[in-house]
N, C-alpha and C positions, 0 to 999 in steps of 0.2 A: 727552426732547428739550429742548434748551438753548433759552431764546429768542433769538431771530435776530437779527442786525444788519443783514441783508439778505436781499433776496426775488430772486432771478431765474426770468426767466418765459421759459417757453416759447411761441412763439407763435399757431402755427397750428392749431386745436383747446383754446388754452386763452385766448387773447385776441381770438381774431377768425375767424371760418371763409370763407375768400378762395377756396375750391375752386373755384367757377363761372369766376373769374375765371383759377383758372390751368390751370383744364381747356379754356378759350378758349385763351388762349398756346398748348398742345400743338397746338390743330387749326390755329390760322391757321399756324405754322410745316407741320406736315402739307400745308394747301393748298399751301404757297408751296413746300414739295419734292416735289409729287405723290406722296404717298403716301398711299394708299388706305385712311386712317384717322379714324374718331373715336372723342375719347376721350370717355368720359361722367362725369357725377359718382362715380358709385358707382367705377367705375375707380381714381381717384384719390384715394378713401377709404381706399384700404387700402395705402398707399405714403405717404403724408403723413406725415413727420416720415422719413421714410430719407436718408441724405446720398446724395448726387449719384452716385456712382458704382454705389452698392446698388441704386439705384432705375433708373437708365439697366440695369443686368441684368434687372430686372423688369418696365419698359414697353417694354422695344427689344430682347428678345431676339434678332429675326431680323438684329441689326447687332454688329461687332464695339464693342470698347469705347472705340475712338478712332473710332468713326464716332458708334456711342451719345452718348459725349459731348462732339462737337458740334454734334449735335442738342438736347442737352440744355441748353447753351450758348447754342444759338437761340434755342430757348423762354427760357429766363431776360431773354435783352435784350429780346425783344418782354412779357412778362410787366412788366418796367420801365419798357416804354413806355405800356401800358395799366392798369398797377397805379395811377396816383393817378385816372385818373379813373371805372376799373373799381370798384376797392377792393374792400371784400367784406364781413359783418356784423359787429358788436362783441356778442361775447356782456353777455346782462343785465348790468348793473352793472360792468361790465370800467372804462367811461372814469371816472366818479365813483370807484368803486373806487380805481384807481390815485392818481386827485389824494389820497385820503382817507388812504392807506397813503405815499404819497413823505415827509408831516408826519413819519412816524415812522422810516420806512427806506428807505436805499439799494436804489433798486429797476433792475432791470437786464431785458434780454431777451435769452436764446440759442438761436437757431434751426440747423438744419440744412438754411439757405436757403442760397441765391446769394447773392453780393454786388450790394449797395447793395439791398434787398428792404427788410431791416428801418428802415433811414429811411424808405423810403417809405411805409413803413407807420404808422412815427412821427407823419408829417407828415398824414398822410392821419386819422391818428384825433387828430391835436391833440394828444398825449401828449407833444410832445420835451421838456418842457420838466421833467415828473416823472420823467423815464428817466437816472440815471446815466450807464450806458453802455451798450452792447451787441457781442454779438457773432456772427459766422457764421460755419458749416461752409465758405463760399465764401470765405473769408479765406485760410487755411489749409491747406486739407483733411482737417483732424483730427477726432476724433471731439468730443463732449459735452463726456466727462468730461476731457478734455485742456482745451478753452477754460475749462471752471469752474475748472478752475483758474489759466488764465490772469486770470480774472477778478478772483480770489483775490486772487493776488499783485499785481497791476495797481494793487487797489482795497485793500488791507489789508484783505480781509475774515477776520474772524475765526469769524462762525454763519451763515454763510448756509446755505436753503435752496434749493431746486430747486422747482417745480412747473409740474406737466406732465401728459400726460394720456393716456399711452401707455406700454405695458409698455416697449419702447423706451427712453422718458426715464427706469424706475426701474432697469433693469440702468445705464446711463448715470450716473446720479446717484449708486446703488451702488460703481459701480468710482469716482467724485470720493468716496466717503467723505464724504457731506455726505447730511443727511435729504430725503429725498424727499414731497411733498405731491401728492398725486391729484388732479386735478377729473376727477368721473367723467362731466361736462354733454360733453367734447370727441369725439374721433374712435376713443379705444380703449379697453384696458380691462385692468385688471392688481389682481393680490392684496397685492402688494410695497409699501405704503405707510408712512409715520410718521405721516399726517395722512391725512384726504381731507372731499373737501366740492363737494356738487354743487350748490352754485351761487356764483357769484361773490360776494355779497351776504352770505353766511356767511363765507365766507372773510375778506372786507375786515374783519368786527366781530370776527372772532376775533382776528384779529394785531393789529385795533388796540385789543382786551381786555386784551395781555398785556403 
């Protein structure tokens, strides 16, 4: 593996674990439609990192897919209106990390959020300022490895990696043709790696070893 010019991160299970916070969003939307539901953590464990419409087939089965999602469009605005003061943890060394690594490279975040999620999440952990740029499945609708490359070209990247923390983000990173990095600390769990390193704190000394 080539050394990098750039890092793009995944976010939810590799930067921050905001679950509480967006398994709230599902129920107070739930209350405000009478529907006879809650969701719990562990629920929402296993759908984290799915784009919008995978995921509306998996928590709203009993709705068609233009009811699903806008429901799922609900949750996201109220989830925007509760995400900066909600917010949710920053894994070990995640915010020191990143200041320590942007000295050396272009570092980036892409998620398979909703729109406008990942600023606030910028703003909420103090990071805008070492993030390049970023991007979301809510921009778009596209998948991963479509936006990495949007990112690509956008940004002249020549080595970037991916990392991420879900079998998900390595068929993802895979079909972008670009190396895949593991943290195995996040929400899932995969053999398909270039790299891997569970905890944040290794990861920052490695990349800024090399």
């Amino acid at each position: 593996m080539q050394k990098p010019d750039s890092l793009i991160f995944d976010m939810d299970g590799t930067l921050w674990d905001a679950v509480d916070t967006y398994a709230e969003s599902w129920n107070l939307i739930f209350q405000k439609l009478d529907i006879q539901r809650t969701i719990k953590r562990d629920e929402l464990l296993h759908v984290i990192g799915m784009d919008g419409k995978k995921l509306t087939r998996v928590m709203l089965p009993e709705f068609d897919e233009e009811k699903g999602m806008e429901i799922y469009n609900a949750v996201n605005q109220v989830r925007r209106e509760i995400l900066p003061t909600s917010g949710g943890i920053m894994y070990g060394g995640v915010t020191e990390g990143l200041k320590q690594l942007a000295s050396k490279y272009k570092l980036f975040v892409l998620s398979n959020c909703a729109v406008g999620i990942i600023p606030l999440f910028l703003t909420w952990a103090g990071i805008n300022e070492v993030i390049t740029d970023s991007m979301a499945y809510g921009t778009n609708q596209m998948p991963k490895n479509h936006n990495m490359h949007l990112l690509m070209n956008k940004h002249n990247l020549q080595n970037p990696i991916y990392i991420g923390d879900t079998n998900g983000d390595a068929e993802q990173t895979r079909l972008a043709g670009i190396p895949f990095v593991f943290v195995s600390y996040g929400f899932g769990n995969t053999d398909d790696y270039d790299n891997k390193f569970d905890d944040f704190e290794s990861l920052t000394q490695y990349y800024l070893s090399l």
